[in-house]
Kinemage of the C-alpha trace (Angstrom):
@kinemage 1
@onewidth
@group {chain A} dominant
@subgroup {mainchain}
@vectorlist {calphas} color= white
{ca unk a 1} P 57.344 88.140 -180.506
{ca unk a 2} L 57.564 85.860 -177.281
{ca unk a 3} L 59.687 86.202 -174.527
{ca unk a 4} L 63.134 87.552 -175.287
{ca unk a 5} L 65.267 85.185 -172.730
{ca unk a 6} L 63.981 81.692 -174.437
{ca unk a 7} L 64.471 83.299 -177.671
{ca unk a 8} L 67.971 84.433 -176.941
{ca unk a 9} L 68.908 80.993 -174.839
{ca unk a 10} L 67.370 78.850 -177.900
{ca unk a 11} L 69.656 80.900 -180.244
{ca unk a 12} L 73.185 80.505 -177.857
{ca unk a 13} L 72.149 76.797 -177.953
{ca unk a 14} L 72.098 76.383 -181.553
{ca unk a 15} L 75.048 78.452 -182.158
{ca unk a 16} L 76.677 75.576 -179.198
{ca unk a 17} L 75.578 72.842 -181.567
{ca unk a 18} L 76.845 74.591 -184.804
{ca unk a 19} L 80.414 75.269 -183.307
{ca unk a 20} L 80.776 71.715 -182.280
{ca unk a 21} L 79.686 70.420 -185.661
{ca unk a 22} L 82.189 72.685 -187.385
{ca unk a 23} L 85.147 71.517 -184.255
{ca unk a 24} L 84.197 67.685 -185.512
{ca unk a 25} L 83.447 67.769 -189.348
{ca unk a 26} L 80.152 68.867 -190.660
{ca unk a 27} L 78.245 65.849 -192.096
{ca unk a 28} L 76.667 67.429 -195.397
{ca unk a 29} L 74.247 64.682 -195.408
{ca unk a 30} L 72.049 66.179 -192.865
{ca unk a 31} L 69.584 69.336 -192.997
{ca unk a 32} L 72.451 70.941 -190.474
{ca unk a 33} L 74.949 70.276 -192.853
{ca unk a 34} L 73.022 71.143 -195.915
{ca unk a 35} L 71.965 74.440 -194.473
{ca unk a 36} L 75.627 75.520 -193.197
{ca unk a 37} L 77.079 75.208 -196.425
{ca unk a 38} L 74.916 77.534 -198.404
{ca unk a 39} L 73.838 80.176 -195.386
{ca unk a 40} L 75.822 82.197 -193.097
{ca unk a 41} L 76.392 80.517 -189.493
{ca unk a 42} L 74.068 83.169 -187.541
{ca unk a 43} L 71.399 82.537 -189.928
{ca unk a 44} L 71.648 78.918 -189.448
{ca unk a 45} L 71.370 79.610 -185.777
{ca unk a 46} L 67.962 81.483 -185.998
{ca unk a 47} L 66.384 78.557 -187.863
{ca unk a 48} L 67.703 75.441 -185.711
{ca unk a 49} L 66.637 77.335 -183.029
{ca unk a 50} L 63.160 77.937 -184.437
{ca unk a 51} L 63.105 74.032 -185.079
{ca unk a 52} L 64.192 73.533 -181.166
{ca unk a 53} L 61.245 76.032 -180.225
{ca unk a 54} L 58.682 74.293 -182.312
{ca unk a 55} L 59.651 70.213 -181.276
{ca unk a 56} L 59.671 72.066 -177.316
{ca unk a 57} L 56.072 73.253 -178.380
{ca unk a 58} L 54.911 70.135 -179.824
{ca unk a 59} L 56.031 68.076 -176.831
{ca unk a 60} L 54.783 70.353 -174.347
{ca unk a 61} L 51.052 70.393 -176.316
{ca unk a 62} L 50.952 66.319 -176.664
{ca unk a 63} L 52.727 65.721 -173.161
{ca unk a 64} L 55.012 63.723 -174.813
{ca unk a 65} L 58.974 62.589 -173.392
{ca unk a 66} L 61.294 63.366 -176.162
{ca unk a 67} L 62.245 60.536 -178.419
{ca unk a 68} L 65.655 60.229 -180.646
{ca unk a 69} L 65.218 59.665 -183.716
């Protein structure tokens, strides 16, 4: 199951992210704003944090910088 402090610090960080997108306006035209209106908030949570974990993987496997998209 991994290590239980990234799991929990990935999950407080998406929950950050989803309480300032509700504070300034969810944009529904974005998988964020897609998921949020059809699933709880916690659940939302778990899965933007699994998306975090697996770009931090990828990065950390190609030695890559991040890059915005």
């Amino acid at each position: 199951m991994g290590q239980i402090g990234i799991r929990k610090l990935l999950v407080v960080g998406a929950m950050s992210r989803i309480r300032w997108i509700v504070r300034k306006g969810v944009l529904p035209d974005n998988w964020l704003g897609r998921m949020m209106a059809r699933r709880p908030r916690m659940v939302v949570a778990v899965a933007l944090a699994n998306k975090m974990a697996r770009t931090i993987w990828a990065m950390m496997t190609r030695e890559e910088d991040y890059r915005l998209a």
